[in-house]
C-alpha positions as CSV (number, residue, x, y, z in Angstrom):
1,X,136.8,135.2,135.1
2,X,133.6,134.2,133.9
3,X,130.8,133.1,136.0
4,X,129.4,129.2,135.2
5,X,125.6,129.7,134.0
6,X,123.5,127.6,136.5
7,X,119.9,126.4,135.9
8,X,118.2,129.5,137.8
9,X,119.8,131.7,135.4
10,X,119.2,130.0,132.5
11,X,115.3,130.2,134.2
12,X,115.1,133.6,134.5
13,X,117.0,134.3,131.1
14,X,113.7,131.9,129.7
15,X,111.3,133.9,132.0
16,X,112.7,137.5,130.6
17,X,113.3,136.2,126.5
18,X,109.3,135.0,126.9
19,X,107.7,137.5,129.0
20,X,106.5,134.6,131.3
21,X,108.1,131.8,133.1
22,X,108.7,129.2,131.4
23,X,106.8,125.5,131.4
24,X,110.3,123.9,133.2
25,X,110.3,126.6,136.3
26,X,106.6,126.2,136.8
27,X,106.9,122.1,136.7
28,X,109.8,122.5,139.1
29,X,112.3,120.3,136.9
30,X,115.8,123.1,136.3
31,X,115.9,124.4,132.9
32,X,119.7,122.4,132.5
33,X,118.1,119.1,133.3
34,X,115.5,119.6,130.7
35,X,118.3,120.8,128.4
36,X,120.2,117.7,128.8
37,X,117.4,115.5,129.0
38,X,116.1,116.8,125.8
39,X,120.0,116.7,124.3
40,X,120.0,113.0,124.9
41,X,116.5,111.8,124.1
42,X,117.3,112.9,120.5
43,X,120.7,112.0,120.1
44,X,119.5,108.3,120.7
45,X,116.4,108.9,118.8
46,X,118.7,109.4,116.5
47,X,121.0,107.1,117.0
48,X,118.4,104.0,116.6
49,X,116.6,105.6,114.1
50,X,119.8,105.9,112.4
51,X,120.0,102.4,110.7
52,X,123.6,102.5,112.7
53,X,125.0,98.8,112.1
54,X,126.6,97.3,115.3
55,X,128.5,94.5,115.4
56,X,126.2,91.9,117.0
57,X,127.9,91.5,120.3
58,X,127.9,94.9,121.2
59,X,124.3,95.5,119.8
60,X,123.1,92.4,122.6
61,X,125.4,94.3,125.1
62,X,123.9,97.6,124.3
63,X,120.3,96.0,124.2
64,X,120.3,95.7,128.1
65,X,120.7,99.7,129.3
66,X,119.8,101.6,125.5
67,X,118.0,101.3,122.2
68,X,119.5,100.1,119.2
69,X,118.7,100.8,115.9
70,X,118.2,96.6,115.0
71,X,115.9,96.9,118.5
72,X,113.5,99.6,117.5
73,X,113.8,98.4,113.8
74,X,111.0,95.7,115.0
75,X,108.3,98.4,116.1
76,X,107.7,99.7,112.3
77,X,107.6,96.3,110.7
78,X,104.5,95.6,108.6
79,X,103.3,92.6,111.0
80,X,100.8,93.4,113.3
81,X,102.9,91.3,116.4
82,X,106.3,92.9,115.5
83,X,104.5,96.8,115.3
84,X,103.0,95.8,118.5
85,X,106.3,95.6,120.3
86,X,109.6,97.5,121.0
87,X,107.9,100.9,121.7
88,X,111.1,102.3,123.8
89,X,113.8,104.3,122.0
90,X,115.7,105.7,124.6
91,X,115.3,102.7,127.4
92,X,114.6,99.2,126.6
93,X,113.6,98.2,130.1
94,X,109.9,99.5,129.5
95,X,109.2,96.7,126.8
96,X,110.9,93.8,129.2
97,X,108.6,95.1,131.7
98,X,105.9,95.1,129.9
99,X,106.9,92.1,128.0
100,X,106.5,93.8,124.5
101,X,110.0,93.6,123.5
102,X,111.0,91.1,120.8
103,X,114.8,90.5,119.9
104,X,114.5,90.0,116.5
105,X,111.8,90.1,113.5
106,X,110.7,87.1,112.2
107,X,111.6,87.1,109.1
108,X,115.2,88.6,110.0
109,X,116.3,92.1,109.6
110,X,117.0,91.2,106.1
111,X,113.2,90.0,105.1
112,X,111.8,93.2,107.5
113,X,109.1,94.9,105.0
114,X,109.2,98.2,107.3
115,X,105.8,100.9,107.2
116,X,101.9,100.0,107.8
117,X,100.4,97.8,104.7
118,X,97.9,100.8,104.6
119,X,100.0,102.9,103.1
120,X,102.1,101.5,100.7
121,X,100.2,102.6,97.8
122,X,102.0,105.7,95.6
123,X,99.4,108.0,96.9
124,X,100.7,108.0,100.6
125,X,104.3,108.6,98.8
126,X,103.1,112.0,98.2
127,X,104.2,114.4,100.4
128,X,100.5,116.1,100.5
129,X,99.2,113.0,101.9
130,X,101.7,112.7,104.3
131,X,101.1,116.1,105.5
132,X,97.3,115.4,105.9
133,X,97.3,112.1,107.2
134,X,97.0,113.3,110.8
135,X,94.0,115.3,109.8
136,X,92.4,112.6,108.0
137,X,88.8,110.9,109.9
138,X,88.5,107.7,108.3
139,X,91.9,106.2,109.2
140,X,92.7,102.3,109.2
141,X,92.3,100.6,112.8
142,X,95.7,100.9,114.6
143,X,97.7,97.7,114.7
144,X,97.0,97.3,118.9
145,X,93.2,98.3,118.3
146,X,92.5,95.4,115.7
147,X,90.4,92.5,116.8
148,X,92.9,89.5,117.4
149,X,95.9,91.5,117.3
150,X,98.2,90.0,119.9
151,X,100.7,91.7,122.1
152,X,102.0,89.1,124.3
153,X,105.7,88.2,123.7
154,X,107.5,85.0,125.0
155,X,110.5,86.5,124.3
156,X,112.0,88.5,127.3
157,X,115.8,88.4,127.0
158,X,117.6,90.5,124.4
């Protein structure tokens, strides 16, 4: 009969493949925690990431205990109030605390133009630039570092 693998063994199977322990055993949290953390924060990165189409009861159901992809949506719009908002993409309740979630776009999801204004030229198309762009020193002013660019949010129900 086989033996279940528990979190100090998958430890010390990390601590022998690497030669040293590994970053979970000396933080304390067990190597299966992280595992499973890890499984799940990208399965709903995923997920809302996805452009997965709910139908909009569920998606206002959903809105109250996980991301959804019309949620997170907001966040890369090309207005500096709607990139300013819905940061979470695994928990909404960070941006109701916060008050920096906003429930819908406002021009619709249909109207949404979706990147930064910046770089919407062909150039920044280019895979090159893409790749360089977090090497780059003169970079435009992020949205939440412009002068007059607002974060508050009346809107605090999803």
């Amino acid at each position: 009969m086989r033996r279940p693998v528990s979190a100090s063994t998958l430890s010390k199977h990390c601590c022998r493949s690497c030669g040293r322990p590994s970053s979970s055993t000396l933080l304390g949290p067990a190597t299966l925690a992280v595992m499973i953390f890890e499984i799940l924060l990208n399965a709903t990165a995923l997920f809302n990431h996805g452009n997965v189409r709910l139908p909009l009861s569920l998606d206002r159901v959903l809105r109250w205990v996980l991301v959804t992809s019309d949620m997170h949506r907001v966040h890369h719009s090309v207005e500096d109030r709607e990139t300013n908002s819905n940061y979470g993409f695994y928990l909404p309740w960070w941006d109701f605390l916060f008050r920096t979630y906003r429930s819908q776009p406002a021009a619709g999801h249909a109207g949404l133009v979706i990147g930064r204004p910046e770089y919407r030229t062909a150039d920044w198309a280019r895979l090159w630039f893409l790749l360089c762009l977090p090497f780059r020193r003169e970079l435009p002013p992020l949205p939440c570092r412009r002068m007059g660019a607002s974060t508050s949010n009346a809107e605090t129900q999803p």
